[in-house]
N, C-alpha and C positions, 0 to 999 in steps of 0.2 A: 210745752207739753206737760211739763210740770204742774201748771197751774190745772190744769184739765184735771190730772190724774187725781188730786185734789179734791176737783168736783166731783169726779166720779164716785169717790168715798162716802161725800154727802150722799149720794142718790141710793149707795147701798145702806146707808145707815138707816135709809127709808122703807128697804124693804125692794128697791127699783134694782132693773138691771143697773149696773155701775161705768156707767158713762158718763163724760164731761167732755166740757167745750167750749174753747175761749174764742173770740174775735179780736184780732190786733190790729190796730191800723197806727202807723208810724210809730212801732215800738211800744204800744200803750196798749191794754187789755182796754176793750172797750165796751164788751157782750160778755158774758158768764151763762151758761146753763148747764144743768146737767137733766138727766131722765125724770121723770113724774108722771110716766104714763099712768100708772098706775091710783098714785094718791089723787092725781089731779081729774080721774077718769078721764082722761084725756087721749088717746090713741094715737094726736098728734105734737104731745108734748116730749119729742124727743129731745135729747140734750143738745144738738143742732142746733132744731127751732126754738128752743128757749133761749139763746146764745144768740141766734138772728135776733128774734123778738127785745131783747135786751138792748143790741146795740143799736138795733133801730131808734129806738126811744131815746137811746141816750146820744144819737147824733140828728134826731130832728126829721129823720127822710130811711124808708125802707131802701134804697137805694144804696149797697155796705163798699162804693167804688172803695180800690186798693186795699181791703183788708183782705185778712188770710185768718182761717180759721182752722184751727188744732183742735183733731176731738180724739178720744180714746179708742175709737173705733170704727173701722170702715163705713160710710154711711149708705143707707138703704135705699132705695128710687126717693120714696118721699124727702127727704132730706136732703140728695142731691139737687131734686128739681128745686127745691127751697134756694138753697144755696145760687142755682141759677139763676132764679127772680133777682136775689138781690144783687148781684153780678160780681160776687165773691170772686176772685183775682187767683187766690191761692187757699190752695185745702192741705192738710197735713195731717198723716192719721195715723196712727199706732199699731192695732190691732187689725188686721186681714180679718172677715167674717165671710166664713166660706158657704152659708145659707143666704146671706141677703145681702151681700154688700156687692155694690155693682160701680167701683173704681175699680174691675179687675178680676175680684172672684169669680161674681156670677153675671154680671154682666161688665163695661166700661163704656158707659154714657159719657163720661168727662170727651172722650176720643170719640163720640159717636159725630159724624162731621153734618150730620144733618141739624143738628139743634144750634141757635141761636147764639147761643153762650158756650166758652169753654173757659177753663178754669185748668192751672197748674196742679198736677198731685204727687204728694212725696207721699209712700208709707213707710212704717217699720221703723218708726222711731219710736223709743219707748218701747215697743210692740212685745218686751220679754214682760214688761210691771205690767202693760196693760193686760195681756192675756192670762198672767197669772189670776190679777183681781178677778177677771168675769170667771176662769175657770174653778175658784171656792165660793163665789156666790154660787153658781149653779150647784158643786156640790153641796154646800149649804142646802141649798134649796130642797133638793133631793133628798137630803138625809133628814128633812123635817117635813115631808109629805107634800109642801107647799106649790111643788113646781107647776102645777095647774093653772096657778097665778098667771104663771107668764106667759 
């Protein structure tokens, strides 16, 4: 989760909400992303799907069998369903987001026994570092008029 938190740092350096997210598979980072919606205009460059997108490439096949992926923050429908596609094993998350994260806040797809795919989920590790970062970005963000952005 370390690694993640990491990224997240990058993505605030950018100006991004500050999320990261690694993909492991047998002990080895294998995927890195963190947030660019913004810079990337991109809407679906979450730090997830950047960390999907990575490890695909870097093992040959969209398909991420037995890795587990640690991100800084509860992930959102899009994200999850991502993570489905690729048949992601284990998810691991830090930060509860109590507007869009549906491992539990607002919804729990992981458990929803109608879908295809299910997937292990730990949260709340990390969850004090992670929540503090996103909560001085946002005041950041606030204090500098900029929140519109996001």
């Amino acid at each position: 989760m370390q690694a993640a938190l990491d990224l997240a740092l990058k993505a605030q350096a950018l100006g991004e909400v500050p999320v990261g997210a690694v993909i492991v598979r047998n002990g080895e980072i294998i995927g890195r992303g963190y947030n660019r919606s913004i810079s990337a205009m991109d809407p679906t460059a979450h730090a997830e799907v950047m960390a999907l997108r990575d490890a695909a490439q870097n093992l040959g096949n969209y398909r991420l069998l037995d890795c587990m992926l640690f991100v800084t923050l509860e992930p959102c429908t899009m994200c999850i369903g991502a993570l489905f596609h690729a048949r992601i094993k284990r998810l691991v998350y830090a930060a509860a987001d109590p507007k869009t994260g549906v491992c539990g806040s607002v919804l729990n797809l992981p458990a929803e026994s109608g879908l295809n795919h299910h997937l292990e989920v730990s949260g709340g590790v990390l969850a004090d570092e992670a929540s503090s970062l996103l909560k001085q970005f946002f005041i950041m963000k606030r204090s500098s008029g900029k929140a519109t952005l996001l």
